[in-house]
Each structure stands twice: as C-alpha cells, then as structure tokens.
N, C-alpha and C positions, 0 to 999 in steps of 0.2 A: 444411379441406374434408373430411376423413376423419371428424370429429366430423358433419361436414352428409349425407354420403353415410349410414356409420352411421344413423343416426335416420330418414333416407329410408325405409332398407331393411325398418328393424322394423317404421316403420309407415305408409309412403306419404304421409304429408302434410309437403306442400314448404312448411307453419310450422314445421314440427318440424325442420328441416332445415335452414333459415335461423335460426332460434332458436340450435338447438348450434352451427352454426358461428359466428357470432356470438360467442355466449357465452363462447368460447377467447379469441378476440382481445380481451373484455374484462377478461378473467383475467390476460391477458398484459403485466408494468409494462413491459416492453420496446417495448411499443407506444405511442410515447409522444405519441399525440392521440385515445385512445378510452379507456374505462374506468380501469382499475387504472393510476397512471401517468402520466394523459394531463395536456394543463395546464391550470391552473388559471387565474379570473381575477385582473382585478386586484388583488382584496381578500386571493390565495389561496387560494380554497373552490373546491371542485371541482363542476362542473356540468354535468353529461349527457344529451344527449338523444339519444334513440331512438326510432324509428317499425318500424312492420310493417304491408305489406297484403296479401291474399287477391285471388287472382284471377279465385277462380270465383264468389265475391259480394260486391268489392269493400271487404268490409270491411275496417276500420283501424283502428289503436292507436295511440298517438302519447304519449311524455311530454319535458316540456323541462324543463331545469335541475332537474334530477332529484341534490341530495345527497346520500351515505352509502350508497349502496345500489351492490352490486356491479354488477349485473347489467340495463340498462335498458331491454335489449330484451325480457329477461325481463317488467317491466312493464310496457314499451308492450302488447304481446300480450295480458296481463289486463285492461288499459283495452279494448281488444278484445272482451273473451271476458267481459266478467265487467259492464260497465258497459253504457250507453247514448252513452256518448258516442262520440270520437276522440282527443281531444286532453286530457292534464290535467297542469297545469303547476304549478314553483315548489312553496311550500308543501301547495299539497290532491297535486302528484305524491308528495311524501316522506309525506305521510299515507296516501296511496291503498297504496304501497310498505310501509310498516307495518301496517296493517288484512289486507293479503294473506300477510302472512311473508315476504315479500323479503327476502332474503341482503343484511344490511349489510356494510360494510367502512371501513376506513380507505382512503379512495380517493386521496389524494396521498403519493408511496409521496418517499424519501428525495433522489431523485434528480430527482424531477421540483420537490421543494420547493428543492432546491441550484438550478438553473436558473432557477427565479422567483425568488430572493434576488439572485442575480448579473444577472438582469435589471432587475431592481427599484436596483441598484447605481450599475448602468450609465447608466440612463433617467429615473429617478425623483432628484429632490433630499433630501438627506438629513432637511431640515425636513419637508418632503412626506412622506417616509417613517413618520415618528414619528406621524404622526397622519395616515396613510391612511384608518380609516373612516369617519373624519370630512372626508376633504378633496375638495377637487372633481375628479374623476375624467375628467369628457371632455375637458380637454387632451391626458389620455394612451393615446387612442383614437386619434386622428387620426395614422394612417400617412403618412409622408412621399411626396407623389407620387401618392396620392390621391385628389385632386379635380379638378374642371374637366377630368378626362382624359376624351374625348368618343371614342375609338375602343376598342375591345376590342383588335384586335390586338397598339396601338401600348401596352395596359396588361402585356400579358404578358409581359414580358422586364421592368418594374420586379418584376410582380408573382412571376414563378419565385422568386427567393431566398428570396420568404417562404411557402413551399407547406405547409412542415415544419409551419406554426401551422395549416394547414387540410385538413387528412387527417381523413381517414373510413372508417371501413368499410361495403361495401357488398354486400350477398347477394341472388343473384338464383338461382332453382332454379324448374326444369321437371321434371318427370315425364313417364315415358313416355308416360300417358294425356293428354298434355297441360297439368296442373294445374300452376299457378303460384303463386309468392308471393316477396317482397321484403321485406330488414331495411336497416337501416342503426343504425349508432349512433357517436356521436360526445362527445369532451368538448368539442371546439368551439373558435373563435378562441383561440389561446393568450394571455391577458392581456386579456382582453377586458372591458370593462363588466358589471358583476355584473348577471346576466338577460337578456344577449344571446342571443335565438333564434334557433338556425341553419335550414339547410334542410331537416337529420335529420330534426326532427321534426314537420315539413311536407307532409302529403300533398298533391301536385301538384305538389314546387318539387323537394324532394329525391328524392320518390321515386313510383310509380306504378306498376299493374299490373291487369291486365287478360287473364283468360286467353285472348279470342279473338283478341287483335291482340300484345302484349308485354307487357313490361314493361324499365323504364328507374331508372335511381338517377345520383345526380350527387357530385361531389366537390369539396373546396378552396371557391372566392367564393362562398359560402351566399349575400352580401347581391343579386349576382346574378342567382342561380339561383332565388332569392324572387321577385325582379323580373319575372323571364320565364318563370315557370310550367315551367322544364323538361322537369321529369320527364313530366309530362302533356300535355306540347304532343310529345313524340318519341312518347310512345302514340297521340295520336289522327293525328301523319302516318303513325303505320304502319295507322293504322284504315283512311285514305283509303287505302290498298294504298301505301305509301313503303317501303321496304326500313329492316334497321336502321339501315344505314351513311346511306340518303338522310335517315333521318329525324333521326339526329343531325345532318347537315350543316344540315339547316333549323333544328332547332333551335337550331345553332349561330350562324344568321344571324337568328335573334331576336335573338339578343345585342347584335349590333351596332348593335339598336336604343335600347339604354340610354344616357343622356346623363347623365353628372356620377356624383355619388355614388363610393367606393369601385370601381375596378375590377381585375379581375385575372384569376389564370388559372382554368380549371375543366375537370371532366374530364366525360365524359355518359358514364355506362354503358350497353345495351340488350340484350335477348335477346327474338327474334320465336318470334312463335308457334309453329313451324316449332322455336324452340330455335338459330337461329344468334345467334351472339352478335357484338356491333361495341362499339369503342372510341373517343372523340374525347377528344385534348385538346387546352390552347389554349395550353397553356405550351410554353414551351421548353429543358424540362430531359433531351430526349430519351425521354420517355414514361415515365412511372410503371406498371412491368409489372401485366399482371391475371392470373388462373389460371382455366381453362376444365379442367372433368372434367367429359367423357363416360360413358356408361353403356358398360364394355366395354375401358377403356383401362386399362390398369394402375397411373398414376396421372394426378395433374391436370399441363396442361400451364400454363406461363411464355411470355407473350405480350406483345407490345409493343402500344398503342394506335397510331390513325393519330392524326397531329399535323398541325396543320391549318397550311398550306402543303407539305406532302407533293402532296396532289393540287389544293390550290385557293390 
C-alpha cells in the first residue's frame, strides 16, 4: 500500500496507484497465488491473469494465462492504453508482453516447483507422471466434493481448506476528487487445467468500477464469481442507491442461485462512492483480513471481513 499511496501522490491517478501496488505483491515469491511464486498448473507452467479498470470512463485491460512475464497487471493496463480491445489472451497475451518490453522472469521460483512435485506425488500416478503432457488431464481437475452440491452455504466449509489454491490480489483506490480504479491479478487455481480462466481477468465477474456509484473486486471460486456477474451486479445495487455492505449481501444471494458445478467459498470486495469500504465472505476460516488507508492516517489499517452468518 505505500508503493499505491506513493504514486497516488506524484501523480493523482488511482491506475498509477493500483498498478505499483499491485506490482509489489507480484514481486513477492512469498505470495504464493499471484505472480512470482504463485502455482502453477497441471503441466507446471505458470499462468497469470490480470485485469484493471478506470472509473471515470470505464475503460479495461484484461490478460489471461499470461507466461514469463513478471508483471501482468503491468500488461493488462497496455491492453488498456495502448490497444482496442479488453481482453488478450494465452499466446497473442505473451506476444502482446514482448512487442511492449514487458519485464520477463522466471516465474515458478524453487519453492513453489517443490510443492507441485510433492503434489503431483501425492495425487498423480507415477505412469501418469512420466508422460503428463501427453496424458489426459481432467480426471485431475475434479475436486472431491464438488459436484451435485446445490447450496453455497453448505459448499463453504468443504470449500475453506482449499482457499490457499484461490487467492488473489485485489486494489481498489479512490481519490479525494473522487476518481476511481481497480486491479486485480492472479496465478489462479493451483494445479489447474492448462488455460483455465479465472475471474481476474474478467471485467464484471472479478472486478468492476465505476466512479459515480463504486467499485467491487472478488476473491477465491472464480468458477462462481463468473457464473453471477459479481463484481458488477454489487456496482449496479449500489447504482439503485444499496449501500456497500447491502449490495454485497445481494450479491451474495445471487450466489445462492447457482445449482451444480464446482462450489465454494468467496470473498466480494467494495468501496462506495463516498469511499466506505465493506467486506463479505462466505468461508469459514474466520475472515481473510483486508487493509483500508486513509488520506491522513499514519498508516493502513488490518480489518476483518463480515462472514456471512454473523448478521444473516
């Protein structure tokens, strides 16, 4: 957050601001589900996706499964600023990342490849092993517990244990005048199907913003947070005039509209117009803390989310 305030300061625009902060936690191998570090899929390749949007004219960057390149929120932002598009994935994203000078790296640092070995150990057959990229792969996708589960609630207590595989980071920045914008970036399910898309780099599911109502970003079950528009369905309740906290709780009761597929836990970020900020999760790991800095506080503060059975 010091790298995000910084760049605030020098030059007032909340991309700049969500960019460097960002940018740290992908730097960082100790972060181990976003850039440097984070995991890899099934194959071992690491895969990143990042989005950014503007709030004062909607604009958006977006790339998915993004290889070799440090930094992806760095090049969602030039899909932004530099293309026509939103979204540019896979292969033309690592080409797009080279044509602009994007900061390569070795992105699966030592620790993070020990952990896919020993999981790969564990879970995978040793004949399967030896000829992975050639062998069939969505047997070992399907999480146990999974499917046919038709209630959100009753998914979040299988789905807490596995949180660790679907962390994100997520930047949301206001200015005084108002002015808004949101990052996210992600390496996404740990072990997951090579080309699996998360919600990162999804404008409306992962993330949303809008300077005259909020903006919103989401966390953990991408598959989801895809499914029910999230991030964009907690912006336009706050359009109807919903508060942040009302408008995660409705979004939250989207949720409970999804039947089958993958379910689990998820977190909904938001900051209103106005700059209050609200948290929801649906897990039960006693709330994954978030950090709010104000203009004027000496530093950011460590907060807890509401968790949903607290009030409802």
């Amino acid at each position: 957050m010091a790298a995000a305030v910084e760049a605030l300061a020098r030059t007032g625009d909340p991309l700049d601001a969500v960019e460097a902060g960002i940018r740290v936690v992908e730097s960082d191998p100790s972060v181990r589900s976003v850039g440097l570090g984070g995991a890899p899929n099934l194959l071992g390749e690491m895969e990143c996706d990042a989005a950014i949007m503007c709030g004062a004219s909607l604009k958006a960057g977006a790339v998915g499964g993004l290889k070799h390149y440090m930094h992806a929120i760095s090049v969602a932002r030039q899909v932004m600023e530099r293309t026509p598009h939103v979204m540019i994935v896979g292969e033309g994203a690592e080409r797009f990342a080279r044509e602009i000078g994007a900061e390569r790296g070795k992105m699966l640092s030592r620790e993070a490849k020990a952990d896919y070995e020993k999981w790969l150990r564990a879970h995978v057959p040793e004949k399967v092993r030896s000829r992975l990229a050639r062998a069939e792969l969505i047997p070992l996708v399907r999480p146990p517990g999974g499917r046919g589960v038709g209630r959100v609630r009753r998914a979040c207590a299988r789905g807490a244990a596995r949180q660790a595989a679907h962390n994100t980071v997520d930047f949301i920045v206001r200015t005084a005048e108002g002015k808004m914008a949101v990052g996210i970036s992600t390496s996404g399910w740990a072990y997951k199907y090579p080309g699996r898309m998360s919600d990162s780099g999804i404008i409306g599911a992962g993330l949303y913003c809008d300077d005259r109502y909020g903006a919103a970003a989401c966390t953990h079950t991408g598959e989801m947070i895809i499914r029910a528009g999230v991030a964009r369905a907690v912006v336009a309740y706050m359009k109807r005039g919903a508060s942040a906290s009302a408008a995660c709780h409705e979004a939250f009761d989207d949720l409970g509209g999804l039947k089958g597929g993958f379910l689990g836990p998820v977190i909904i970020h938001a900051l209103d117009r106005k700059g209050t900020p609200y948290v929801l999760t649906t897990g039960n790991d006693g709330g994954i803390p978030y950090w709010v800095w104000r203009e004027g506080e000496a530093e950011p503060r460590c907060l807890k989310p509401e968790k949903i059975g607290d009030t409802h």
